[in-house]
N, C-alpha and C positions, 0 to 999 in steps of 0.2 A: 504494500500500500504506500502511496508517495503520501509528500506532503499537501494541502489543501494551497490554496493562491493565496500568498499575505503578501499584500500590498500597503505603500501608505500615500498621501497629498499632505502639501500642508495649504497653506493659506500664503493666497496667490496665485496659485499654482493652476489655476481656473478650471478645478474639480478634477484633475488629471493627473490621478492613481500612477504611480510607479513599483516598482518590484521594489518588496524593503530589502537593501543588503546587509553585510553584516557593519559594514562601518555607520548605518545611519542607525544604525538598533545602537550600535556603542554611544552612540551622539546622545541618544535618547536617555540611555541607560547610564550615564554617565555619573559621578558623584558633581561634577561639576553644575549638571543640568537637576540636580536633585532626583535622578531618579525618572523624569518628567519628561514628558515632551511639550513642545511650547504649544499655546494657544493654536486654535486652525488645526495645528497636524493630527491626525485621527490613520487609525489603523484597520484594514479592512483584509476580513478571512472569509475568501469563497469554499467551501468544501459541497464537492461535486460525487461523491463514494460514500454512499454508505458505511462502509465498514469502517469511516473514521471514527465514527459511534456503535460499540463492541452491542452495546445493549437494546438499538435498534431494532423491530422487528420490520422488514420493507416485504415480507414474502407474497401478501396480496398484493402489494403497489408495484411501480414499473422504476424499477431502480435506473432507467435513465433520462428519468423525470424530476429528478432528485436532484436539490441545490438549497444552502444553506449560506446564506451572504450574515455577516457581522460587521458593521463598523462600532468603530469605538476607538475613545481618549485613552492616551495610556497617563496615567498620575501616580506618582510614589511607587513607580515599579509593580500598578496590578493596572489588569485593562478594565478600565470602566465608562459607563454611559453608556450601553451596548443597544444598537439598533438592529434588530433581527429581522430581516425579511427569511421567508421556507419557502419552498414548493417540495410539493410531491409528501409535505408528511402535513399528519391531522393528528387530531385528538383521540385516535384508536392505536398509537405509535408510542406511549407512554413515553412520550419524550419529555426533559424538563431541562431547565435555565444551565441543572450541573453539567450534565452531558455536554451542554454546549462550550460551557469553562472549560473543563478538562479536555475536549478536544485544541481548544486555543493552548491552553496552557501546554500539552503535547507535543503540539506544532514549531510553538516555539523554544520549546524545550528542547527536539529535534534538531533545529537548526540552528537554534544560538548559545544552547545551555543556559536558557533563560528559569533561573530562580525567585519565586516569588518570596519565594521566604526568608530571601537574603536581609539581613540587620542593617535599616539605613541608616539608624541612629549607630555611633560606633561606640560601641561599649569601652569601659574603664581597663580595658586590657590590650593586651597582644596576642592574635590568631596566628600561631607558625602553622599553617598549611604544611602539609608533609607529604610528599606526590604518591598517590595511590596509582598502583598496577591496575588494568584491567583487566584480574583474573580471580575466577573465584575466592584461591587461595588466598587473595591478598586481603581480601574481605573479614578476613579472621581477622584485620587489625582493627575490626567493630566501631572502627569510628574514633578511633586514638588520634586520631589528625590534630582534634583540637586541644592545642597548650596554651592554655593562659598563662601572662606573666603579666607583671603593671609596670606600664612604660618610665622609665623617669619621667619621661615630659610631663607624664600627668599630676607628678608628687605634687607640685603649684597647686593643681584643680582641685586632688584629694583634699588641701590645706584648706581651702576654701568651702569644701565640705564639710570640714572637720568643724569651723566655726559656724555651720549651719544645725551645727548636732549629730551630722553624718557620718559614715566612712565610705570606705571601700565594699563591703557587706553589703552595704544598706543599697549601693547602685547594683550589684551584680543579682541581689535578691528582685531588685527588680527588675533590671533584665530577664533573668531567668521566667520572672511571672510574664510579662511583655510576650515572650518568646513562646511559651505555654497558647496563650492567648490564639497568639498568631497560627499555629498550627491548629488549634482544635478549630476555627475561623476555615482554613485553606483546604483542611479534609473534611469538615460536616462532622467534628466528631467521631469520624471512624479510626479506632485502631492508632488514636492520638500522639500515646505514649511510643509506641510502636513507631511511631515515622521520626518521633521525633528525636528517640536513643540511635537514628541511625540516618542522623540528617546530612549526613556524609555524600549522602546516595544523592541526592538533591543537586548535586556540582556539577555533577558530569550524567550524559542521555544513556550513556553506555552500560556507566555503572549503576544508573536507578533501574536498568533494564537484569542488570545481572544480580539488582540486588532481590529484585519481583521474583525471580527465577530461581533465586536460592532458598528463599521462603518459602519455597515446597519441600525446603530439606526439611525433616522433623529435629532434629540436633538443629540445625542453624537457625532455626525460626522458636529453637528454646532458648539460645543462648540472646537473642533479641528482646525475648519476654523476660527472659532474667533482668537484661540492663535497661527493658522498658521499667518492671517494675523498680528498680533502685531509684528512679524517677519521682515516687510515689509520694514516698515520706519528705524529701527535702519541702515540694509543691502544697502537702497537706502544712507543714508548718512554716511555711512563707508569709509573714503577717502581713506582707503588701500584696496577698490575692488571695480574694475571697470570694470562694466557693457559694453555686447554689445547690438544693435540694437534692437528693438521690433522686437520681436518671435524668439528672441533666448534666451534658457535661460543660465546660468553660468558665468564667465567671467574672470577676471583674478588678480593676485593679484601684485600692484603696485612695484616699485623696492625699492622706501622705505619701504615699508611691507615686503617686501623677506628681506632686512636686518636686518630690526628690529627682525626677528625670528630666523636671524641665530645669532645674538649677542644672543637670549634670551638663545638660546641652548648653546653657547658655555659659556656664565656667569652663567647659571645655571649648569654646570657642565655635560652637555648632552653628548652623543655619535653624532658627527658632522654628522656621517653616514646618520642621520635619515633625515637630510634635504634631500635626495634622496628618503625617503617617504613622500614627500609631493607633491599631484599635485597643482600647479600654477595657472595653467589655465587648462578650462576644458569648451567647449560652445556643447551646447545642443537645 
């Protein structure tokens, strides 16, 4: 199955859609541009095959009748505003809004290693990325990639937390709640902990391919539920995110945690804007 037609215009451009390459996705996607694309530009996915959507059923219909157009604004690294024109599917097709995500999300995952779940706020540490093989075997390093370390530059910003009543704890606890948020948000709740002890796989199209695939090991898909569950306890006693009711899952992050992250942005020297890419709350 190929990829669906993603296109974009911007403003100017006198509605005249171009192939997006990889350098104008980098433009977009850029820390520079926040994540954003400017005003006017809007991004547009024709998907023409069924089979981009696994859960389709097209058996009575004429699958070369079939076409699915999406435009939409990309903002803070998700696409949104989405304008859906169909043909060829109806309301006997159980089709919904998610199918249509995760097919975009796919597409561009395919082609550019686009992560929605990437941290655009950048946390009180240092990420040494550590280069992953793509081979199974390598997969047993479960996701060790990430080493936190606190940069000197930030001892300044910490100081300044410190005279807010903060430390170091108090941001990455929220972080960590942020982070929770955002994935129970980007899967509907399924299997949360699960994606999220192995967000590794998120980086690369290859490796989230191999990581699906090894989840049919019964051993591999234990040792995932082990360090999903390690997950559990720290999340349940995070006093900056608080939980709702059994059988919902997400919940929301307190108003001294929305503080503590907007001082971290603004003493860290952040674009203020970005606290507009954070969801808060999110119940599932």
């Amino acid at each position: 199955m190929g990829l669906p037609k993603i296109q974009y215009v911007e403003r100017g451009a006198g509605g005249q859609f171009k192939n997006l390459t990889k350098k104008k996705w980098s433009e977009i996607t850029s820390e520079e541009n926040l994540f954003s694309a400017p005003n006017g530009f809007q991004i547009m996915f024709v998907f023409d095959d069924p089979e981009h959507f696994p859960l389709l059923d097209m058996t009575k219909q004429d699958v070369n009748e079939f076409e699915i157009t999406v435009i939409a604004d990309f903002k803070f690294n998700r696409i949104v505003n989405w304008r859906v024109q169909t043909i060829g599917v109806n309301q006997s097709n159980d089709f919904s809004f998610t199918d249509i995500g995760t097919a975009m999300w796919l597409a561009l995952f395919k082609k550019f290693n686009y992560n929605p779940l990437l941290p655009l706020v950048k946390p009180p540490m240092r990420v040494r990325v550590e280069p992953l093989a793509r081979s199974n075997e390598h997969h047993k390093l479960m996701g060790e990639w990430n080493i936190y370390d606190v940069e000197a530059t930030t001892v300044g910003v910490l100081k300044k937390l410190s005279d807010e009543g903060y430390d170091f704890k108090d941001v990455h606890k929220v972080y960590e709640a942020i982070e929770y948020l955002q994935f129970v948000d980007w899967f509907n709740g399924r299997n949360t902990l699960q994606f999220l002890a192995s967000k590794y796989a998120l980086t690369d199209y290859e490796i989230w391919n191999n990581f699906l695939e090894m989840m049919n090991d019964k051993e591999y898909k234990a040792e995932v539920q082990s360090r999903a569950d390690k997950l559990k306890q720290p999340l349940a006693r995070n006093k900056y995110l608080k939980r709702y009711g059994s059988g919902n899952r997400g919940g929301y992050i307190t108003d001294e945690g929305i503080d503590i992250w907007a001082k971290w942005i603004i003493f860290s020297g952040q674009d203020p804007e970005l606290l507009d890419s954070v969801r808060y709350e999110v119940k599932r």
